[in-house]
C-alpha angles and dihedrals in degrees: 000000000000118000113265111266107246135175136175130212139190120246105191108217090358104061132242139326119225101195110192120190103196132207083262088057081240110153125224147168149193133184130210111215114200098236084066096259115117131211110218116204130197116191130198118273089216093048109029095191096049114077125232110192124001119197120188117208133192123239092259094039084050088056097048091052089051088046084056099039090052130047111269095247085068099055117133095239089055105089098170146349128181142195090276086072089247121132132190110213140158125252118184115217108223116233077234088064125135080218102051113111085014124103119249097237087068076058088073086202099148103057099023090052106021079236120134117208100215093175143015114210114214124184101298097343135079119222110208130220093339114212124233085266091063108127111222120218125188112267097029109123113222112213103218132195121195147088121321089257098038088051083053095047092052094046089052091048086049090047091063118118 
């Protein structure tokens, strides 16, 4: 089976254009917008210039759809797993978070998951190993470490609002 056909292009102040031929010689396209929200475009397989559905995504709808098209050991907020069954992964914490403006320590993570949050990621800056008196702030990423269920569990704990 040949390689899908795929080409990029530029979108000045837009963003940029992924183009994918499949196997099928069905067109499609999806653009990246640069405010993380991305534009998915079927064409007609009769026409393959004129488009046939368009679906727009957020950027978290967009990362969801990625999470369900790759294994998930290959999700972008899984950053390593080894052979102990322990895996590191980022959690965001919403700015309609239960947690946002409390410390870490009131999350009760680590005794209620097993996890251990080793950073806390903050605009541009990383926040290593945050004592139970950090204060959490919406928008901030915690970088976990734990087993599969207890990084769920966290993640769960962290999704409240």
């Amino acid at each position: 089976m040949p390689a899908p056909r795929t080409r990029t292009t530029p979108l000045p102040g837009i963003g940029v254009q992924y183009d994918l031929t499949t196997r099928e010689r069905r067109h499609l396209s999806v653009i990246a917008h640069r405010d993380g929200s991305r534009t998915v475009n079927l064409y007609r397989a009769d026409d393959p210039d004129a488009c046939a559905q368009s679906l727009h995504l957020t950027g978290a709808e967009a990362a969801s759809l990625i999470d369900a098209l790759m294994p998930a050991h290959h999700s972008p907020n899984l950053l390593h797993t080894t052979d102990l069954g322990l895996v590191a992964e980022r959690i965001e914490l919403s700015a309609y978070s239960y947690w946002n403006g409390r410390v870490l320590g009131e999350t009760r993570m680590r005794t209620e998951t097993g996890v251990s949050v080793v950073a806390v990621l903050r605009r541009a800056e990383a926040l290593p190993s945050p004592a139970p008196d950090f204060r959490l702030a919406g928008g901030d990423t915690l970088i976990v470490i734990g087993t599969r269920e207890g990084v769920d569990a966290a993640a769960a704990i962290l999704g409240r609002e």
